[in-house]
Each structure stands twice: as structure tokens, then as C-alpha cells.
PDB file as gemmi writes it, atoms N, CA and C in Angstrom:
CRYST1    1.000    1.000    1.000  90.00  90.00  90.00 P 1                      
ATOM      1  N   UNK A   1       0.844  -1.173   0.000  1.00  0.00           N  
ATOM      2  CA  UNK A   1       0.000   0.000   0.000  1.00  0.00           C  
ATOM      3  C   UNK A   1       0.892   1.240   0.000  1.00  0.00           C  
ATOM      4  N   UNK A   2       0.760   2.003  -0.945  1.00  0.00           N  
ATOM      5  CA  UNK A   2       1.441   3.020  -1.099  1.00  0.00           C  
ATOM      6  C   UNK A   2       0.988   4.272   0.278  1.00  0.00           C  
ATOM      7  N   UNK A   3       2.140   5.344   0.853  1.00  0.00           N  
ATOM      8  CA  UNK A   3       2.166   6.226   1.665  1.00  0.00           C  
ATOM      9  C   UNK A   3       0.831   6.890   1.311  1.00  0.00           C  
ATOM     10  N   UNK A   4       0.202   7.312   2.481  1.00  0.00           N  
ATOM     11  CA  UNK A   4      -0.756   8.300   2.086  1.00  0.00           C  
ATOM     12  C   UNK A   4      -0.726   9.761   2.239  1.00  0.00           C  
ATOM     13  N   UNK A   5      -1.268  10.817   2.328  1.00  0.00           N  
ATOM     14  CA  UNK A   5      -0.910  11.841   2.278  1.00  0.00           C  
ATOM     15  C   UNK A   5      -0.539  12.278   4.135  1.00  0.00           C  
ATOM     16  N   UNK A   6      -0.067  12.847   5.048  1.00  0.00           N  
ATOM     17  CA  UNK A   6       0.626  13.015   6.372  1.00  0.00           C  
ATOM     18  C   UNK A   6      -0.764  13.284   6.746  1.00  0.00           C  
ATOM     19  N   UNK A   7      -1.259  13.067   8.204  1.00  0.00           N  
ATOM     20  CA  UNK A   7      -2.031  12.972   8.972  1.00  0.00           C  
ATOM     21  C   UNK A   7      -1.513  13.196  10.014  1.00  0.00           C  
ATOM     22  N   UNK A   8      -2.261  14.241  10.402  1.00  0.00           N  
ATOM     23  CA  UNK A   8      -1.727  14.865  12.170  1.00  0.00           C  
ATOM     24  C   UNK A   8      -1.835  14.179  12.782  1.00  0.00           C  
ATOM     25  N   UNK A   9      -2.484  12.969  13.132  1.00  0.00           N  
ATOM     26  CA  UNK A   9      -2.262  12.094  14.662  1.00  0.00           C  
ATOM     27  C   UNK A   9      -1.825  10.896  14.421  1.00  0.00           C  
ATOM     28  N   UNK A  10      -1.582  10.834  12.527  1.00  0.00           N  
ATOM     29  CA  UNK A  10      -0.728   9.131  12.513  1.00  0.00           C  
ATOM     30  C   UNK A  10       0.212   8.772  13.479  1.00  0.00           C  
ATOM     31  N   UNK A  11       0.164   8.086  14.037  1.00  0.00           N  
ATOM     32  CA  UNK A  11       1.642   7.168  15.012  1.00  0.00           C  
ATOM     33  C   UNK A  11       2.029   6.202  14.558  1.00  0.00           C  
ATOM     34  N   UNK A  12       2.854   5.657  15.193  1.00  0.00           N  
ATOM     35  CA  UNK A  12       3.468   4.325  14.861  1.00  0.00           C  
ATOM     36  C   UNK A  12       2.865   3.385  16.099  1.00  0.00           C  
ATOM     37  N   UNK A  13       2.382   2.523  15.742  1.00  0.00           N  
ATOM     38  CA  UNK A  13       1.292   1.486  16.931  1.00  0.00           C  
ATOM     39  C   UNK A  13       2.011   0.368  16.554  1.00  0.00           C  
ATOM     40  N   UNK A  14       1.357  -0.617  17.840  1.00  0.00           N  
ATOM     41  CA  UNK A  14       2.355  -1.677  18.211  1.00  0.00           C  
ATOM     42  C   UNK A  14       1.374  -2.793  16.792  1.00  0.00           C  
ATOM     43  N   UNK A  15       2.012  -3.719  16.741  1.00  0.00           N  
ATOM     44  CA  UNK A  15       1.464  -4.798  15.447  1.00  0.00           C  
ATOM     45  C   UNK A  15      -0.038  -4.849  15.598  1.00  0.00           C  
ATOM     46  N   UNK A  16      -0.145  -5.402  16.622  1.00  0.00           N  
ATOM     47  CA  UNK A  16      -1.835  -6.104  16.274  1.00  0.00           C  
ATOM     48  C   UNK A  16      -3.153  -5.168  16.619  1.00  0.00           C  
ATOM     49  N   UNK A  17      -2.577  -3.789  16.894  1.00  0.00           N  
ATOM     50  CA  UNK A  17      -3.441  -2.705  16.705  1.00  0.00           C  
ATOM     51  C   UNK A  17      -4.429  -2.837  15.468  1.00  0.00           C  
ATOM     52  N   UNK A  18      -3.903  -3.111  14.418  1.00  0.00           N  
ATOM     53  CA  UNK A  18      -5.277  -3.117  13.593  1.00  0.00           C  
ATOM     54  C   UNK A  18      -6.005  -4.511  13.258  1.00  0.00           C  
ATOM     55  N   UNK A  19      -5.762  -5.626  13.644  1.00  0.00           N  
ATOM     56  CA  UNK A  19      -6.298  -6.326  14.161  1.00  0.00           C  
ATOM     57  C   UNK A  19      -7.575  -6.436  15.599  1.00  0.00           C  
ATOM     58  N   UNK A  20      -6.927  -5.520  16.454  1.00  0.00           N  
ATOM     59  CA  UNK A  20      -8.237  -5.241  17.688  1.00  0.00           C  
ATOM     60  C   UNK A  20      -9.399  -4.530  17.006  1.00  0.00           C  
ATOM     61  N   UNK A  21      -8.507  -3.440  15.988  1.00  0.00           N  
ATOM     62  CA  UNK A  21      -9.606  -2.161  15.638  1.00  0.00           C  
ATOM     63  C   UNK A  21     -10.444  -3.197  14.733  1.00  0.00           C  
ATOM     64  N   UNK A  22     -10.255  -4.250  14.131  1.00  0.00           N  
ATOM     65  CA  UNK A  22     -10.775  -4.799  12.801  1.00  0.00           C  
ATOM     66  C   UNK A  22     -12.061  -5.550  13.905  1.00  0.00           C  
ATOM     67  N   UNK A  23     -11.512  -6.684  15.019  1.00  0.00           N  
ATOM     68  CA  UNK A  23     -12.209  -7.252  15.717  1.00  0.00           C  
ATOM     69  C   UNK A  23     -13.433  -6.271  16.337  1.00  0.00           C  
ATOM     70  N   UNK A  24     -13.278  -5.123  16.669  1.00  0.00           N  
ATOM     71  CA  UNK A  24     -13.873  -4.096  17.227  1.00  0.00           C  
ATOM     72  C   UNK A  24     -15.059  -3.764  15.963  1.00  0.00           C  
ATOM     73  N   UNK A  25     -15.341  -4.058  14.856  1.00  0.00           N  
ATOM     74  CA  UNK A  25     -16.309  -3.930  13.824  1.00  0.00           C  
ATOM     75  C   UNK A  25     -15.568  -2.890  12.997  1.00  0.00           C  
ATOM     76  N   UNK A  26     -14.234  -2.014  13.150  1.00  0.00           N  
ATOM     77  CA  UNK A  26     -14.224  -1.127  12.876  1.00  0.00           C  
ATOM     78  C   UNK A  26     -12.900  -1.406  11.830  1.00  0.00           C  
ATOM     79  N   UNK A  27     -12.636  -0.152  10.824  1.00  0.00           N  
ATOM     80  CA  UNK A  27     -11.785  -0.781   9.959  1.00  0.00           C  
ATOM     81  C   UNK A  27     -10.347   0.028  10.175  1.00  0.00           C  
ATOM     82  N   UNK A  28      -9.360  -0.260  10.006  1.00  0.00           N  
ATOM     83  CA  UNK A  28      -8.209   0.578  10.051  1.00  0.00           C  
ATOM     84  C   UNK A  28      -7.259   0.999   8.975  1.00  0.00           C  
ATOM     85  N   UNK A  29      -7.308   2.465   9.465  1.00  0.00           N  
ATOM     86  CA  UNK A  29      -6.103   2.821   7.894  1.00  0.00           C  
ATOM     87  C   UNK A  29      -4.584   3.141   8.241  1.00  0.00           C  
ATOM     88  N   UNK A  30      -4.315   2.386   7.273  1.00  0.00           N  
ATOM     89  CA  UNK A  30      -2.751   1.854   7.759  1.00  0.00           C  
ATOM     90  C   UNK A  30      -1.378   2.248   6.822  1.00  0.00           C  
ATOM     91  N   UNK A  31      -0.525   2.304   6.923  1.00  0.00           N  
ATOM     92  CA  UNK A  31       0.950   1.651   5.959  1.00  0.00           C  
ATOM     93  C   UNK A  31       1.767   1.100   6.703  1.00  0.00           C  
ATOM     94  N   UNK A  32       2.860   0.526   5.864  1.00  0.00           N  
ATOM     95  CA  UNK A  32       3.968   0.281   6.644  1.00  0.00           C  
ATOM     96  C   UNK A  32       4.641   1.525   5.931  1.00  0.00           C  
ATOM     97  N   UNK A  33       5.813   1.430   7.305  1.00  0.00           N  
ATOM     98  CA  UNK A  33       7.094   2.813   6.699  1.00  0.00           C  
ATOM     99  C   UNK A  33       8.011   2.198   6.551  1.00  0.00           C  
ATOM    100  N   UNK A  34       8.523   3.330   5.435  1.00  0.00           N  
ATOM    101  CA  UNK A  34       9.731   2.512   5.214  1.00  0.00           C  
ATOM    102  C   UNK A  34      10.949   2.907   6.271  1.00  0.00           C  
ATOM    103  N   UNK A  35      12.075   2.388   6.137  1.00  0.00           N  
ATOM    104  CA  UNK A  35      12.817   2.418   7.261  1.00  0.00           C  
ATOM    105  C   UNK A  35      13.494   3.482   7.818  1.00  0.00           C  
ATOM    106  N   UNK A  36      13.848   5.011   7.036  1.00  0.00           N  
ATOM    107  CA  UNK A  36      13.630   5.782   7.980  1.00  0.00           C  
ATOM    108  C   UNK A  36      12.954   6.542   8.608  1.00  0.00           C  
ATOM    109  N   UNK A  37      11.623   6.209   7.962  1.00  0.00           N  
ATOM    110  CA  UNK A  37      10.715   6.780   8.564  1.00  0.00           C  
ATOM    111  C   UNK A  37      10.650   5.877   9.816  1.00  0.00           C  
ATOM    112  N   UNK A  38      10.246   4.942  10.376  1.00  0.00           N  
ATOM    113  CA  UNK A  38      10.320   3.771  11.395  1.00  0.00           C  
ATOM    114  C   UNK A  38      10.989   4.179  12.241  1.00  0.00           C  
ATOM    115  N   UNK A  39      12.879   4.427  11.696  1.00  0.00           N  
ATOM    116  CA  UNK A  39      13.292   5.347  13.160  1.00  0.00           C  
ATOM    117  C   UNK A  39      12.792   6.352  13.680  1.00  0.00           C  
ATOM    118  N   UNK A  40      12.385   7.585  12.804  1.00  0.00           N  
ATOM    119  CA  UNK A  40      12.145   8.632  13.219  1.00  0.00           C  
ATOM    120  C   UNK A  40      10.621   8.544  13.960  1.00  0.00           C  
ATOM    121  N   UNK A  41       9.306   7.227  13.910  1.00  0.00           N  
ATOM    122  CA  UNK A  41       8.668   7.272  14.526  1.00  0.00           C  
ATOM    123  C   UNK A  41       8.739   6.238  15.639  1.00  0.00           C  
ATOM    124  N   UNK A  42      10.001   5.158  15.509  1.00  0.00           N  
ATOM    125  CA  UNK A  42      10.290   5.048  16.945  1.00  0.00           C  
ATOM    126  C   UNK A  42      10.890   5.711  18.257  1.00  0.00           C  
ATOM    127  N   UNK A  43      11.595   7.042  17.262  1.00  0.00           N  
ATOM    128  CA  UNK A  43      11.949   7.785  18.469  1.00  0.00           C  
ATOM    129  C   UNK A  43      10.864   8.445  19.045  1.00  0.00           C  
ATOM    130  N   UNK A  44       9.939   9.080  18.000  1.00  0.00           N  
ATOM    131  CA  UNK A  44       8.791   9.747  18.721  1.00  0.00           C  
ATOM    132  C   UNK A  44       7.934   9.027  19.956  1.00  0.00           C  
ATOM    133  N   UNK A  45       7.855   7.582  19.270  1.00  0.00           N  
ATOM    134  CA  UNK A  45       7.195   6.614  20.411  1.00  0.00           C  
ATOM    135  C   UNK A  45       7.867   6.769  21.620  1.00  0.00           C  
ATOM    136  N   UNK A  46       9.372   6.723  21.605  1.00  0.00           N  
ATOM    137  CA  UNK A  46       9.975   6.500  22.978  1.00  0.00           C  
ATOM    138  C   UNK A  46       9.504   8.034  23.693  1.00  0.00           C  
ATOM    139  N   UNK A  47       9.529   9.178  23.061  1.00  0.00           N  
ATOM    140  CA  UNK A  47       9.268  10.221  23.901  1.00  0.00           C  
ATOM    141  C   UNK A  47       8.236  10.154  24.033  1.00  0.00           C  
ATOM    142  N   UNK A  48       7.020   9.770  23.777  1.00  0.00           N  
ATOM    143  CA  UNK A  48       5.718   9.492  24.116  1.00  0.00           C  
ATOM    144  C   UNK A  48       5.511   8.707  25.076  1.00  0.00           C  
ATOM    145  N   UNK A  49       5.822   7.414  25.135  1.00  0.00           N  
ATOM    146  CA  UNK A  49       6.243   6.375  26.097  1.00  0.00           C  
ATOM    147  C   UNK A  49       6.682   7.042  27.444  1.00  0.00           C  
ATOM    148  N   UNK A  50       7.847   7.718  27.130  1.00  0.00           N  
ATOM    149  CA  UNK A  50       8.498   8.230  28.206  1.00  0.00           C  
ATOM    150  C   UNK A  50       7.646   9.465  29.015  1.00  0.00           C  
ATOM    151  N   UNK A  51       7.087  10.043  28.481  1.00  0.00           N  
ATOM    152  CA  UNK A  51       6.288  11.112  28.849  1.00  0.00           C  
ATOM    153  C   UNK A  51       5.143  10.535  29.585  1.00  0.00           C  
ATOM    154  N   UNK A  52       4.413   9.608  28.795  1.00  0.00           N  
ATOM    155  CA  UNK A  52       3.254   8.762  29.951  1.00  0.00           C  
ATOM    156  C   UNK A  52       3.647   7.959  30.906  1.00  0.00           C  
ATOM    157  N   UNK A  53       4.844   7.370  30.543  1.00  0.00           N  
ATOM    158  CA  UNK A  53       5.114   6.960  32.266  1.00  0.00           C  
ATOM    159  C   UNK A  53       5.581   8.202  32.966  1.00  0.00           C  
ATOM    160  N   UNK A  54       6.088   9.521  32.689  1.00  0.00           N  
ATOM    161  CA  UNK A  54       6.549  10.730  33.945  1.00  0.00           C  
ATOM    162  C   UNK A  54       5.203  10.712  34.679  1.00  0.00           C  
ATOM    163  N   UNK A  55       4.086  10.501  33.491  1.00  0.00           N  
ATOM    164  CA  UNK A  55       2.696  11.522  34.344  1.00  0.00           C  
ATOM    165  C   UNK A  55       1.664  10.457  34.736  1.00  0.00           C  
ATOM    166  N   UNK A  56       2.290   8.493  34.256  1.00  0.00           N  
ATOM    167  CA  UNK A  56       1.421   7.704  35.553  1.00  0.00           C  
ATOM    168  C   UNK A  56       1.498   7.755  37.023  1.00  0.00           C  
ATOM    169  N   UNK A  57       0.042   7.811  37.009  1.00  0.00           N  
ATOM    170  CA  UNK A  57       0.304   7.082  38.684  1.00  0.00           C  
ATOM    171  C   UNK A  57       1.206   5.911  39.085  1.00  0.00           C  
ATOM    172  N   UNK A  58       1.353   6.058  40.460  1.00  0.00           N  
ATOM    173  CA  UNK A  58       2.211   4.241  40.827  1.00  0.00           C  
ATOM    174  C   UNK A  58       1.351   3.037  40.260  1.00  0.00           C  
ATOM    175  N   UNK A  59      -0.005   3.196  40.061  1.00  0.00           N  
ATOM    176  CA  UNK A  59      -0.468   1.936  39.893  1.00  0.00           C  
ATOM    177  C   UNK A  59       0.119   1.910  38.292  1.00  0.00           C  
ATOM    178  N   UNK A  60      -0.046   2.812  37.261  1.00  0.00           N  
ATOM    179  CA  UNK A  60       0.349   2.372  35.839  1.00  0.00           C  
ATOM    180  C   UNK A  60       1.679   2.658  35.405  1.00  0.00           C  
ATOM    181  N   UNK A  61       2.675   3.112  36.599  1.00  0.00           N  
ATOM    182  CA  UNK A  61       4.094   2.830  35.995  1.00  0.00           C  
ATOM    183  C   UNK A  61       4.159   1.893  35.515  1.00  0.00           C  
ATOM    184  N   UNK A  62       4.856   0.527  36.271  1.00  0.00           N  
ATOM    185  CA  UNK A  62       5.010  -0.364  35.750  1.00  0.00           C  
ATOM    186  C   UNK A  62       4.644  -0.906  34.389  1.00  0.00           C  
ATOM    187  N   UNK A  63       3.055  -0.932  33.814  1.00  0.00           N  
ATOM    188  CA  UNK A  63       2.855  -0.836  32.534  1.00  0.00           C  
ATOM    189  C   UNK A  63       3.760   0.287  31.710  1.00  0.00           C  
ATOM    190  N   UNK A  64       3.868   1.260  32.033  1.00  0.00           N  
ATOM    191  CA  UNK A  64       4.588   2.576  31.317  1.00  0.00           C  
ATOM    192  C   UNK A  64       5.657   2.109  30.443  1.00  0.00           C  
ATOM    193  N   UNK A  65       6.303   1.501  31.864  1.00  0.00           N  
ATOM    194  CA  UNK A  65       7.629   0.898  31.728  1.00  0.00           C  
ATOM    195  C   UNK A  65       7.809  -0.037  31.035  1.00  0.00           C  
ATOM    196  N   UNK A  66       6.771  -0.851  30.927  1.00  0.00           N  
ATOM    197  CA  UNK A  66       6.933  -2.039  29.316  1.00  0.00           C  
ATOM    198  C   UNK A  66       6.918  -1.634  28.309  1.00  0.00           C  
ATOM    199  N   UNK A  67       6.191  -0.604  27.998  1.00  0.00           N  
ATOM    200  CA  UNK A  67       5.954   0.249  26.775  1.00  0.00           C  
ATOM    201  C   UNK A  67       7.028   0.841  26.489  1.00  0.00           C  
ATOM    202  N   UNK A  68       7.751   1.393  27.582  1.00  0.00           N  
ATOM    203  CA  UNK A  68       9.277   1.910  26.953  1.00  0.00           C  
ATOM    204  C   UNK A  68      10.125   1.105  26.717  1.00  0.00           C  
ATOM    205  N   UNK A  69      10.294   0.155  27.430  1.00  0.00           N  
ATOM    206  CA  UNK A  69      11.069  -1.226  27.149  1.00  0.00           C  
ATOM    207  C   UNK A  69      10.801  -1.644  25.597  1.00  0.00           C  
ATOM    208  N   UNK A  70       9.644  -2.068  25.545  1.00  0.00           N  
ATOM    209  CA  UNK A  70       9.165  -2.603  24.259  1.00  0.00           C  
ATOM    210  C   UNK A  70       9.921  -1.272  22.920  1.00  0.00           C  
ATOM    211  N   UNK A  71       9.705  -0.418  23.363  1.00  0.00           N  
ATOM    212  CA  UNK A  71      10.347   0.482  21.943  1.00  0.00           C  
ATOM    213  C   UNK A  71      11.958   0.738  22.084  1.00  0.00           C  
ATOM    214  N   UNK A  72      12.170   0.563  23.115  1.00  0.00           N  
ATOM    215  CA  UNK A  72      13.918   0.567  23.513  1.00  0.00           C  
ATOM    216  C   UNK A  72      14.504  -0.959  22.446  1.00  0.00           C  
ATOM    217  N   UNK A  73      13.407  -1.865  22.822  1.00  0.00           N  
ATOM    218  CA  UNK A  73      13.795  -3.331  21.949  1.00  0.00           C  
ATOM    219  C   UNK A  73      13.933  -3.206  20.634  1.00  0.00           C  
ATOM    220  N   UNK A  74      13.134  -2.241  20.225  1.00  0.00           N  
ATOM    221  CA  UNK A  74      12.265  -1.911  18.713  1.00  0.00           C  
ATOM    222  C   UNK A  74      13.869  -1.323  18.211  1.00  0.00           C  
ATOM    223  N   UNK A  75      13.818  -0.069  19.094  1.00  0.00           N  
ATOM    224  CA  UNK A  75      14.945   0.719  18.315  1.00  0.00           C  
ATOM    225  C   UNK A  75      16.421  -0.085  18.257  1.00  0.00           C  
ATOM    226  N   UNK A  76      16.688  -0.583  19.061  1.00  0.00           N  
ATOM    227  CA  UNK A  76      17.624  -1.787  19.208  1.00  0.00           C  
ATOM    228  C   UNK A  76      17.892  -3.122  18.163  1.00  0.00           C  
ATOM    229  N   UNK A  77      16.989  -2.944  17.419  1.00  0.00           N  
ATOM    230  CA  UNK A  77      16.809  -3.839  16.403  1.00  0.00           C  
ATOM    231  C   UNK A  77      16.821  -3.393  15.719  1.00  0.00           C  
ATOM    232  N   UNK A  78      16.293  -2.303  15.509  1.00  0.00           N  
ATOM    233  CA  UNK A  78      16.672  -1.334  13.780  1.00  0.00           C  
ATOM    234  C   UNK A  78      18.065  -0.943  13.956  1.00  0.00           C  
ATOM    235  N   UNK A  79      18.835  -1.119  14.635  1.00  0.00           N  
ATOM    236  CA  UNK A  79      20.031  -0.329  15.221  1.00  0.00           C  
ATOM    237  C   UNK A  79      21.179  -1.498  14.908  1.00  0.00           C  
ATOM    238  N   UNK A  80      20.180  -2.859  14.574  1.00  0.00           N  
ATOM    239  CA  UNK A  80      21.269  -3.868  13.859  1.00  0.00           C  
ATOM    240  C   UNK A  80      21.385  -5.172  15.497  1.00  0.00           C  
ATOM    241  N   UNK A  81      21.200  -4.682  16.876  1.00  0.00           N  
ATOM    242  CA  UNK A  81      21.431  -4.917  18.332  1.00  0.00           C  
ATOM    243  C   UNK A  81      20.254  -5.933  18.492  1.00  0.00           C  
ATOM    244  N   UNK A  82      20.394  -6.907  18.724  1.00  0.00           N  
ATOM    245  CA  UNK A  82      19.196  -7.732  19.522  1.00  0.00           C  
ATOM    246  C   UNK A  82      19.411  -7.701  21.381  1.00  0.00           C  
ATOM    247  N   UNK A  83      17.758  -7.924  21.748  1.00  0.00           N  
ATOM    248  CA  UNK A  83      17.588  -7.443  23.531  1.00  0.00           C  
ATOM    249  C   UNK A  83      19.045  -8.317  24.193  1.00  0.00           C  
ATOM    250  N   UNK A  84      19.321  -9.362  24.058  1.00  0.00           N  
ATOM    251  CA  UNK A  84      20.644 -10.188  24.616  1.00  0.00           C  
ATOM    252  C   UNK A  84      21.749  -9.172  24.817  1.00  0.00           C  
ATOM    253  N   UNK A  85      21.900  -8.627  23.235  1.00  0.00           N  
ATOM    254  CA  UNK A  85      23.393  -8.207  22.842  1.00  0.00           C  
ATOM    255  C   UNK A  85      23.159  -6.449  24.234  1.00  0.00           C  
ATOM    256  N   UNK A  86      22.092  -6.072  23.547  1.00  0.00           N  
ATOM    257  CA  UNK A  86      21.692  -4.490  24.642  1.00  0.00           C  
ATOM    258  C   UNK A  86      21.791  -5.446  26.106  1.00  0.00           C  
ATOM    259  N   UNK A  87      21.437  -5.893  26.510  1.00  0.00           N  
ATOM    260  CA  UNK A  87      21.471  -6.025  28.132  1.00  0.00           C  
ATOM    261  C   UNK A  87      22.558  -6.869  28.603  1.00  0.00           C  
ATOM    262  N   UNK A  88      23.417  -7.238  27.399  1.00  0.00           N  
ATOM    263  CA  UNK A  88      24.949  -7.497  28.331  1.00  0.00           C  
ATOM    264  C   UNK A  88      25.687  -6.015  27.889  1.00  0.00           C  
ATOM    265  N   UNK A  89      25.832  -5.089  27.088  1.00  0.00           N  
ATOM    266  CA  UNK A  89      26.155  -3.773  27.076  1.00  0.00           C  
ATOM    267  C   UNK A  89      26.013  -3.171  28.261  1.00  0.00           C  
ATOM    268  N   UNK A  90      24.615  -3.158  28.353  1.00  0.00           N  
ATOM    269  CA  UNK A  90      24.185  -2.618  30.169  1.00  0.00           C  
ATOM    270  C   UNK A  90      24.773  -3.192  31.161  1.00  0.00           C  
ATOM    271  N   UNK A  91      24.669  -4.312  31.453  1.00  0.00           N  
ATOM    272  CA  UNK A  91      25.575  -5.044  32.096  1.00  0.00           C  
ATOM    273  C   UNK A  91      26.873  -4.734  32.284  1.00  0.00           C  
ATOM    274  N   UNK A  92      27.797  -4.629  31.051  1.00  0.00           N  
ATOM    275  CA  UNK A  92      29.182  -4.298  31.203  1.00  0.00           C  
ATOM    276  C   UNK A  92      29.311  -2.536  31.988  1.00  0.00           C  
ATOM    277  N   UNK A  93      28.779  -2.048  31.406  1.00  0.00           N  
ATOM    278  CA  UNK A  93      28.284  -0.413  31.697  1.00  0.00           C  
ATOM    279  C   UNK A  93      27.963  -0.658  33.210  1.00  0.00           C  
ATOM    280  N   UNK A  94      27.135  -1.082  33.695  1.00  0.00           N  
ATOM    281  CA  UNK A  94      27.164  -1.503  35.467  1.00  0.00           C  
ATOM    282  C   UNK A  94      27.914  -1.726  35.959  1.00  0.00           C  
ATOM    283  N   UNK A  95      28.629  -2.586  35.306  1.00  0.00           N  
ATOM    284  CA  UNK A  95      29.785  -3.553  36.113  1.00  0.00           C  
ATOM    285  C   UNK A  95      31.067  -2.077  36.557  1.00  0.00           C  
ATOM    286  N   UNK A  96      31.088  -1.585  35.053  1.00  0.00           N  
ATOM    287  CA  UNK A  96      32.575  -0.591  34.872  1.00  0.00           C  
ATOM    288  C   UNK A  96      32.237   0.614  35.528  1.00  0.00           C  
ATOM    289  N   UNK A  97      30.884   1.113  35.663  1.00  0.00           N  
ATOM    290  CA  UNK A  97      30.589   1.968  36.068  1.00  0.00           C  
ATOM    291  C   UNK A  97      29.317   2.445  37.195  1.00  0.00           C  
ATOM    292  N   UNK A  98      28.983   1.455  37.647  1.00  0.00           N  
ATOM    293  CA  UNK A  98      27.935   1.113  38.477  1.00  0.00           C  
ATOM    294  C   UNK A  98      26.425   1.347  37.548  1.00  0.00           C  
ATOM    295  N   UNK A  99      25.463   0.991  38.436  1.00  0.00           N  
ATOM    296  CA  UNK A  99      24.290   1.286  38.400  1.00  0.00           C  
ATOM    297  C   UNK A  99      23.440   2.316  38.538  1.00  0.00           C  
ATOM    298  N   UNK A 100      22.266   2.498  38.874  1.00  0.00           N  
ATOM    299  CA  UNK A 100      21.733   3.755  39.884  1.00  0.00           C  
ATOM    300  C   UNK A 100      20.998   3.292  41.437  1.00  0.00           C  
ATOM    301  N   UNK A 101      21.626   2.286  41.630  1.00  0.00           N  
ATOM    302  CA  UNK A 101      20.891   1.727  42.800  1.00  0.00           C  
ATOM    303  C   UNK A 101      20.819   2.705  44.196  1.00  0.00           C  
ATOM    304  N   UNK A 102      22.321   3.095  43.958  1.00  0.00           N  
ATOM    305  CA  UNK A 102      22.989   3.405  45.179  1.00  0.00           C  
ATOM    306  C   UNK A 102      22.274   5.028  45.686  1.00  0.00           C  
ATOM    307  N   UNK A 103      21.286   5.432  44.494  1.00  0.00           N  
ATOM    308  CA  UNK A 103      20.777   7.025  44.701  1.00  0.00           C  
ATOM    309  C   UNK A 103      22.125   7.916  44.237  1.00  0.00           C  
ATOM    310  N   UNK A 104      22.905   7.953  43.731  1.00  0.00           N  
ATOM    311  CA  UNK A 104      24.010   8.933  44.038  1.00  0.00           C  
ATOM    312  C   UNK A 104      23.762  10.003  43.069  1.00  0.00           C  
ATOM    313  N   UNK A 105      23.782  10.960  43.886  1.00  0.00           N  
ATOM    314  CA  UNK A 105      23.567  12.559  43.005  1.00  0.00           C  
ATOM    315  C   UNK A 105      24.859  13.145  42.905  1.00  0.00           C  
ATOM    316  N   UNK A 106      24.952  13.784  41.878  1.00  0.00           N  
ATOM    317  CA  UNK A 106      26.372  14.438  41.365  1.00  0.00           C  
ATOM    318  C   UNK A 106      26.190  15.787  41.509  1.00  0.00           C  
ATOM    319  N   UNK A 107      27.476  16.461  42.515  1.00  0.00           N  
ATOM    320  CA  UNK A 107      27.088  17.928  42.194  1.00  0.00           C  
ATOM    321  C   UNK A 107      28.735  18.680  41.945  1.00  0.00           C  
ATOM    322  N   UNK A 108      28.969  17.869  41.416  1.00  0.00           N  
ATOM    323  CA  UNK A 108      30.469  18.613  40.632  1.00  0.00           C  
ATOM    324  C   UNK A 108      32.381  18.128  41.766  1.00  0.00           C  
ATOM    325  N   UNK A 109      33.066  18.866  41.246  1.00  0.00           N  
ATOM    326  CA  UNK A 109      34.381  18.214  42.309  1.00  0.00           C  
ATOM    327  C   UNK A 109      34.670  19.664  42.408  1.00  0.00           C  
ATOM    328  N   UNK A 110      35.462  19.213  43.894  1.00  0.00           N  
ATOM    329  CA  UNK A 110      36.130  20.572  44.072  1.00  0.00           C  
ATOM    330  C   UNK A 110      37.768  20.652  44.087  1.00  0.00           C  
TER     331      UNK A 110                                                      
END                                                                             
């Protein structure tokens, strides 16, 4: 299916979005993008993502947080990286340089 003309609230939605909308009686209008478009609307997702988990409550962080996960995976894969290869990176990055467990705030050296 060829691009259609830009639409102010097109996003990039997760796969089986138009599948629910179809089950729902209702029909959905769609493309695929091509691939740089894909980055440029997986980054938008992540700031979207990221923005609704700042402004969940405690009860829907946690969901928030899959949703960013899930597009962190996304972009990670267009990026050539599968989730394994990213979370021993992180890993090494912990190891060499810690975590954020510890709370530590930085306010410069003297």
C-alpha cells in the first residue's frame, strides 16, 4: 500500500493494533514505513512512552515501563542490536561503572 498523504495524529502502533480495531467492527487505515521513517517514529514513540510513564500514577508505571522497554527493543533492532546483545552492554556499563541503585547525586568536584 502506497504512503498516504501526512495525517496529524498518525503514530506508529504496536502490530496487532489493527487487528483489535478490525475485531472491534471497525476498519483501520494503515501503511507500513519505510525504514527511515520507522526510526524517526520510533523515536517519537519512545518520547511518548516516556512522557506517559513521567505523568502515571504508581499503579500504571510499571505498565509505562513495558511500553518503553518494548520500543527501547524496537529501536535496538533497527540499530542492527538484539535485547541479549543491549542487556549485556548494560551489564558491562554496570559492572565498569555502576548502576543507579545506590541514589548517588552528582554535584560537581572541588
Amino acid at each position: 500500500m502506497s504512503e498516504p498523504e501526512a495525517v496529524a495524529d498518525s503514530k506508529l502502533v504496536r502490530d496487532l493494533i489493527p487487528d483489535l480495531v478490525r475485531a472491534n467492527g471497525e476498519v483501520p487505515v494503515t501503511y507500513q514505513a519505510d525504514s527511515a521513517e520507522y526510526r524517526h517514529r520510533l523515536r517519537d514513540k519512545l518520547l511518548e512512552e516516556v512522557d506517559e510513564f513521567l505523568t502515571a500514577d504508581p499503579a500504571g508505571a510499571i505498565e509505562e515501563l513495558a511500553d518503553v522497554l518494548e520500543v527501547v527493543y524496537a529501536l535496538a533492532a533497527d540499530l542492527g542490536t538484539d535485547q541479549s546483545t543491549l542487556d549485556r552492554i548494560r551489564h558491562t556499563k554496570a559492572a565498569e561503572r555502576g548502576a543507579f541503585a545506590d541514589r548517588v547525586v552528582w554535584q560537581g568536584v572541588r
